[in-house]
C-alpha positions in Angstrom: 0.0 0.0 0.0 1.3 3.4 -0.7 1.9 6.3 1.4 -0.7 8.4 -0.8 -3.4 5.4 -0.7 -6.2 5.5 2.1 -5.0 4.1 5.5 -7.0 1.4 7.5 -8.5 2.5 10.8 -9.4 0.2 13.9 -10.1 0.7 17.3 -9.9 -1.6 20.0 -12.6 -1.7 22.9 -11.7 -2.8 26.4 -13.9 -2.0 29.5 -14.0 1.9 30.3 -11.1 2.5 28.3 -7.5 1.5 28.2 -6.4 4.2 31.1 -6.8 2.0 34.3 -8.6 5.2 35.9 -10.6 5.6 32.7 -14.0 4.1 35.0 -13.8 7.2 36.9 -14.1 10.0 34.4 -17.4 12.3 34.2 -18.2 10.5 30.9 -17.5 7.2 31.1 -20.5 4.9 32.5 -19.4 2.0 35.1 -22.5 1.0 35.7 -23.3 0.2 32.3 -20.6 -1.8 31.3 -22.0 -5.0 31.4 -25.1 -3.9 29.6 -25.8 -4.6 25.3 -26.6 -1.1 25.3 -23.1 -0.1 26.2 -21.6 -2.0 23.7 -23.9 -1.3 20.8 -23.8 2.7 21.5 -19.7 2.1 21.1 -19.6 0.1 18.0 -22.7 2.5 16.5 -20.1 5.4 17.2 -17.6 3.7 15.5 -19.4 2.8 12.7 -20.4 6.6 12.3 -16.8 7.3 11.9 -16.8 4.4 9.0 -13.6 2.6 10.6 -12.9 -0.7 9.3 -13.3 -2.5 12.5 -13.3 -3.3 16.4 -11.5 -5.8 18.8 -13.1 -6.1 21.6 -10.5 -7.6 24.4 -11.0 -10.3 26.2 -9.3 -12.7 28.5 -9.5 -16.1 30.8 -9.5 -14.5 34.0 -9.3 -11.4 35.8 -7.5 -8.0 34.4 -4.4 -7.4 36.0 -1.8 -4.8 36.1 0.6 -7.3 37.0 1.8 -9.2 33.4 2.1 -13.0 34.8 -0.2 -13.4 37.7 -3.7 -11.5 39.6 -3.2 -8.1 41.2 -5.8 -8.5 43.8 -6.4 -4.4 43.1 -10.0 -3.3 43.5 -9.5 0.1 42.4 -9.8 -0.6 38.9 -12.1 -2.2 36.4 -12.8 -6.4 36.8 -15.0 -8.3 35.1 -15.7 -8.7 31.8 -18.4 -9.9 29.1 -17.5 -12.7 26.5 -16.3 -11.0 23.9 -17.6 -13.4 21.3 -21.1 -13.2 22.3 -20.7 -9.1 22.5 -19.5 -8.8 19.2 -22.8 -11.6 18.0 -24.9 -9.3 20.3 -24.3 -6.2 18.4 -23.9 -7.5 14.7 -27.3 -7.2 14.0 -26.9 -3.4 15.4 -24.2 -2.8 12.6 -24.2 -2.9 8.9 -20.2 -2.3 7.6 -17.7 -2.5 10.3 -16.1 -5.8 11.0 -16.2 -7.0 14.7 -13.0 -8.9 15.9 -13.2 -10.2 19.5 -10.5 -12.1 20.9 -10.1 -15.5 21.8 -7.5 -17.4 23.5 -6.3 -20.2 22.0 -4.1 -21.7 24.8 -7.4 -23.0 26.4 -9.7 -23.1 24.0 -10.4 -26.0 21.3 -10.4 -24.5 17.5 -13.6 -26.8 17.1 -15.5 -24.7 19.4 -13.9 -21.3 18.1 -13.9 -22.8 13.9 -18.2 -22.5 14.7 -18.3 -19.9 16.7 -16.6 -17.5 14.6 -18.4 -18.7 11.7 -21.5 -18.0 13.2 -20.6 -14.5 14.1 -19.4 -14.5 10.5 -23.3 -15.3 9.5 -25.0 -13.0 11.9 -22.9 -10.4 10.8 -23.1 -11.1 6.7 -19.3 -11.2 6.3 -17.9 -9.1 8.9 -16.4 -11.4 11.6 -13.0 -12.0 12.6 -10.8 -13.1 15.8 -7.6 -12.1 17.6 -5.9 -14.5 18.7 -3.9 -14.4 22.0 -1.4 -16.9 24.0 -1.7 -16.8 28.3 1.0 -18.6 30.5 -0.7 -17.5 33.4 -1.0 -20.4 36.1 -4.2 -18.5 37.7 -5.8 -19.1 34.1 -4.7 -22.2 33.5 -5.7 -23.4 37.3 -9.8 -22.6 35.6 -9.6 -25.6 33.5 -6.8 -27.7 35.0 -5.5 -29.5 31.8 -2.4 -28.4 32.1 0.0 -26.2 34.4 3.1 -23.4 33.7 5.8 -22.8 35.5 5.7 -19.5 37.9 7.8 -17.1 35.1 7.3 -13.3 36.1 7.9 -10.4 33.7 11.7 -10.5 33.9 11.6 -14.0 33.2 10.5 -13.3 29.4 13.8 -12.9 28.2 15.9 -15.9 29.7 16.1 -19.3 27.9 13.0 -20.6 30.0 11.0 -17.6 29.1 11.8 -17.8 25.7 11.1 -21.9 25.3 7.7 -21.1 26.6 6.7 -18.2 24.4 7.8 -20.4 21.5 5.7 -23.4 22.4 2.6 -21.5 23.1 2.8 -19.8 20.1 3.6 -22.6 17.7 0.2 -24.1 19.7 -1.5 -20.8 18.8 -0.5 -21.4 14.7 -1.8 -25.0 14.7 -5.0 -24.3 16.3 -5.5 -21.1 13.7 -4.3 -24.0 10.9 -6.9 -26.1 12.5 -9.8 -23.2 12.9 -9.0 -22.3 9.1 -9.4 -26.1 7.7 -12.6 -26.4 8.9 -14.2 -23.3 7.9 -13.2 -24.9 4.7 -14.6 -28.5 5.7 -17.6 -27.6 3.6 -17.9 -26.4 0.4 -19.7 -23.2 -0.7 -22.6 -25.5 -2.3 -22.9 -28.0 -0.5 -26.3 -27.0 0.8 -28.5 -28.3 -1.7 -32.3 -27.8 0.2 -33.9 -28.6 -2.8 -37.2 -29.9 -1.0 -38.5 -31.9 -3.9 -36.0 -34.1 -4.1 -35.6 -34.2 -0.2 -31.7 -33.9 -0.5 -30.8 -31.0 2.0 -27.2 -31.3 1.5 -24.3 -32.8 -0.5 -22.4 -35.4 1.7 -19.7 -35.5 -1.3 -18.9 -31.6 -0.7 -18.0 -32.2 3.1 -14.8 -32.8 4.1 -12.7 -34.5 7.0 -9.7 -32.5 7.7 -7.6 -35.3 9.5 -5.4 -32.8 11.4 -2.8 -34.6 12.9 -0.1 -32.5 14.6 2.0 -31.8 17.9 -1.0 -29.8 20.0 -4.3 -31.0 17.8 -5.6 -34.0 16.8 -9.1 -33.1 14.6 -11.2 -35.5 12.2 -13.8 -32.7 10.6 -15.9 -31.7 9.5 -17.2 -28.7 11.2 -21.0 -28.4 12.0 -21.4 -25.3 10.7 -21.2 -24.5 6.6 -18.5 -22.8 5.6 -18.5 -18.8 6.8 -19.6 -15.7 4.2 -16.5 -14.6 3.9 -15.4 -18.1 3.4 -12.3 -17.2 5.7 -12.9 -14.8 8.5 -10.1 -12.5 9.1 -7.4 -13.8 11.6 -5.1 -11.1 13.5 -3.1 -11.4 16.5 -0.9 -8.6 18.4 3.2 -9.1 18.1 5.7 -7.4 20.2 8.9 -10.1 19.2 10.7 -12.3 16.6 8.3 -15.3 18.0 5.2 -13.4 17.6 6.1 -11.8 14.5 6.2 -15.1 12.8 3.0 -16.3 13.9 1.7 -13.1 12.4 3.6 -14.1 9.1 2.5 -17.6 9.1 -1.2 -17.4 9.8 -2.8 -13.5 9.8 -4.1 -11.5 7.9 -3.4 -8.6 10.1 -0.8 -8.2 12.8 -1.1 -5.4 15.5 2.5 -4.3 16.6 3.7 -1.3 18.9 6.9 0.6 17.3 7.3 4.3 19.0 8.3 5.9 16.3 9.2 6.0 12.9 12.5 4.0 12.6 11.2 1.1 15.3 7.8 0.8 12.6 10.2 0.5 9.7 12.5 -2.2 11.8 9.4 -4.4 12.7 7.9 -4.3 9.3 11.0 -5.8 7.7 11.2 -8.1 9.7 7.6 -10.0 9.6 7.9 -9.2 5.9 11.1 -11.2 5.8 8.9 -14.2 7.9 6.1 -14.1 5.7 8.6 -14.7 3.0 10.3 -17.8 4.7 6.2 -19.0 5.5 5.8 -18.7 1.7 3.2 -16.4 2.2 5.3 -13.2 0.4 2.6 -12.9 -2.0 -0.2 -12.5 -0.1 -1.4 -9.8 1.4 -0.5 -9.1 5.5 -1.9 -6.2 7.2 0.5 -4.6 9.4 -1.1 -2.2 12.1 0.3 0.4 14.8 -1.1 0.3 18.1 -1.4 3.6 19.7 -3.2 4.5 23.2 -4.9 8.1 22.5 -5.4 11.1 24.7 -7.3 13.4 22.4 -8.9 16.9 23.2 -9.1 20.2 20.6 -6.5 21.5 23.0 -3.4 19.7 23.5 -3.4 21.3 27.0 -6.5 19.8 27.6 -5.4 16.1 26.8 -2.3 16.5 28.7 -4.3 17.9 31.9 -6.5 14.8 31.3 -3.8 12.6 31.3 -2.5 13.5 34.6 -5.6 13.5 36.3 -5.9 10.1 35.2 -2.4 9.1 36.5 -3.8 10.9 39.6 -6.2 9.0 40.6 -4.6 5.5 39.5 -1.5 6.6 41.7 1.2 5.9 38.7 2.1 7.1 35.7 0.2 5.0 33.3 2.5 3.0 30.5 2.0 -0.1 28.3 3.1 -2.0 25.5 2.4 0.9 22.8 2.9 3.8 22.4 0.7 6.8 23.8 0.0 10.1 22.1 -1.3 13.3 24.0 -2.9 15.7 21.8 -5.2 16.9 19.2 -6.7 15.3 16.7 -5.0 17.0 13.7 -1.6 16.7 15.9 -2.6 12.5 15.9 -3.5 12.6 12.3 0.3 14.1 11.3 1.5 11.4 13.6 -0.6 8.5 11.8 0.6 9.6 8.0 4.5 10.0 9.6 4.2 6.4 10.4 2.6 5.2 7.3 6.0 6.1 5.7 7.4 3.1 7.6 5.2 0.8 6.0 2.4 0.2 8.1 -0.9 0.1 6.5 -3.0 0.8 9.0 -3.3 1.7 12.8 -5.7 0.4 15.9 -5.8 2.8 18.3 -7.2 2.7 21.9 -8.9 5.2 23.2 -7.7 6.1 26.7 -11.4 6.9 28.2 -14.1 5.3 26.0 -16.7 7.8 26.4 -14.4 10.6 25.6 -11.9 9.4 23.4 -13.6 7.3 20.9 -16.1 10.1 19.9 -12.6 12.4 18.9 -11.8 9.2 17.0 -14.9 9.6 14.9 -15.6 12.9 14.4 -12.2 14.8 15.2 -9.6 12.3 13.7 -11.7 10.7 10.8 -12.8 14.5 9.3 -9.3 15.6 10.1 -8.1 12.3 7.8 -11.2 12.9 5.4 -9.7 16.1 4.3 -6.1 14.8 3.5 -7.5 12.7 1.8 -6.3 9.8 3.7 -9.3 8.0 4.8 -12.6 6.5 3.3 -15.9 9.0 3.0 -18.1 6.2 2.4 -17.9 2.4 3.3 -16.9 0.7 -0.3 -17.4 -3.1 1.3 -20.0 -5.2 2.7 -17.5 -7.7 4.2 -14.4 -7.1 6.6 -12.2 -8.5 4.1 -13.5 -6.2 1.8 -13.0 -3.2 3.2 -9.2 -4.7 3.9 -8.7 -5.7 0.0 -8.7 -9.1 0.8 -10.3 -11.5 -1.9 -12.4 -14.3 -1.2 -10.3 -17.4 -1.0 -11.2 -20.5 -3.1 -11.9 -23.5 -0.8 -8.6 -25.6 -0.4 -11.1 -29.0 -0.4 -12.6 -28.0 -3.3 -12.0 -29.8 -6.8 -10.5 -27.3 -8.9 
């Protein structure tokens, strides 16, 4: 994608906001956050501002500030919705943007999520797609009590042990995304037949057994459920190293990464582009999107005053995996096209306080990007993959 080409625009939904204070600001609504309503005013926002989709985060036990284990904090959001059933909740709500929740594959089965996903792919008429995440975390793991970790804390990710584990639960992840894909295509796009005369509903011939044999999965096929709209779903994941990076390259069709600037972007582009080569994958095309927490206010005064309220009244100054930006809208937008010159084609942002950021998203940001001419003024899709220039893929089971 070129630099002068329209630029992809996501936003990803978690709670309040992504500010751990974010639950305590005038505008944002605590007591509705496990309400449909809450949800479906968000993603009707988001819609308004035409972006080409949402993640919706999600996780196997409580948030935590801590990276490896609980916090036992009760100052801050816990408690979440599933974020599967949110995103089937609001689908009907919606008629363009794609909805993404995330799933984690460490303890799920990719029978379960092949269906489920597909059936979010139905209720939504093509617009369904998954993140999929990795969790070491013993407290998790201790829910369903299949397997156990070893105690690793953050500064553990970078020894040998740290390192082995990372591996291994991501190599699970791209099997059980090699699985989920296999049996969205275990049925053909006609094999429904329902021709009631004849009485023959559907074509046995056109189903398929995927006989997936490998280190983490062992699954016969075929799936219960026909194969999706988009006949593959979009699959992304976030990557922050070398291992990540290459399940991005190996099974996404978008990966989320968090450079600071300029030079970092260029860095980690080149790099899953050269994995997606080695995957054999160099020709196809791999969405690669900045992830960027927002402050945003029509003074940059104002959404630096905001910030440190916020840091206020969590107690610490609030960091993360990405990078944050503290500004206007305009100021963001000059920020977003710098970084497109590193080869990024696209950029998921999360909003800092819901209620207030996401609206500056939509109508401050998007209008700001409208006028550059770098962003869409009308939705030119019906599907997620679609709007990301992704063509239908012909069924790998089917004769050619």
């Amino acid at each position: 994608m070129s630099a002068s080409s329209p630029l992809h625009l996501a936003v990803a939904l978690d709670g309040a906001g992504w500010h751990p204070a974010a639950w305590r600001e005038p505008d944002a609504q605590p007591h509705a956050l496990l309400t449909a309503a809450y949800w479906a005013d968000l993603v009707t926002e988001a819609e308004r501002g035409l972006l080409d989709f949402l993640t919706f985060e999600d996780a196997l036990g409580l948030q935590s500030s801590h990276p490896t284990e609980p916090d036992g904090r009760t100052d801050q959001v816990r408690g979440r919705l599933d974020a599967v059933l949110i995103a089937a909740r609001v689908a009907p709500l919606t008629r363009h943007i794609g909805l993404v929740p995330t799933v984690v594959a460490t303890h799920t089965e990719p029978f379960h999520l092949s269906k489920a996903i597909a059936t979010l792919d139905y209720v939504s008429s093509g617009r369904a797609g998954l993140r999929v995440q990795v969790s070491a975390r013993q407290n998790e793991a201790a829910h369903f009590g299949r397997r156990t970790f070893p105690r690793l804390g953050a500064e553990d990710r970078d020894t040998p042990a740290g390192r082995e584990l990372s591996a291994e639960l991501l190599d699970e992840a791209a099997d059980h995304v090699e699985v989920v894909r296999r049996l969205w295509d275990s049925w053909e796009d006609d094999a429904e037949i329902r021709d009631a005369a004849t009485g023959r509903f559907v074509d046995r011939a056109k189903l398929h057994y995927i006989d997936f044999e490998g280190r983490h999965f062992s699954v016969k096929g075929p799936s219960i459920t026909p194969r999706p709209p988009q006949g593959q779903p979009i699959v992304s994941a976030l990557a922050h190293d070398t291992a990540s990076y290459r399940l991005v390259a190996r099974q996404a069709d978008i990966g989320y990464v968090t450079p600071h600037d300029a030079d970092q972007a260029r860095s980690v582009v080149a790099e899953i582009r050269a994995e997606q080569e080695a995957a054999g994958r160099a020709g196809r095309t791999l969405h690669v999107f900045g992830d960027l927490v927002v402050f945003l206010d029509e003074d940059p005064a104002e959404a630096a005053a905001r910030r440190e309220r916020l840091d206020a009244l969590a107690g610490h100054l609030y960091t993360g995996d990405a990078g944050i930006f503290t500004g206007t809208p305009s100021q963001l937008a000059d920020v977003l096209q710098e970084l497109r010159t590193a080869g990024l084609t696209g950029f998921r942002l999360r909003p800092a306080v819901l209620g207030h950021d996401l609206p500056q998203i939509t109508r401050g940001l998007v209008p700001e990007l409208q006028r550059r001419g770098a962003f869409r003024h009308a939705y030119e899709a019906g599907t997620l993959r679609g709007l990301l220039g992704l063509t239908r893929p012909a069924n790998r089971y089917a004769a050619a």
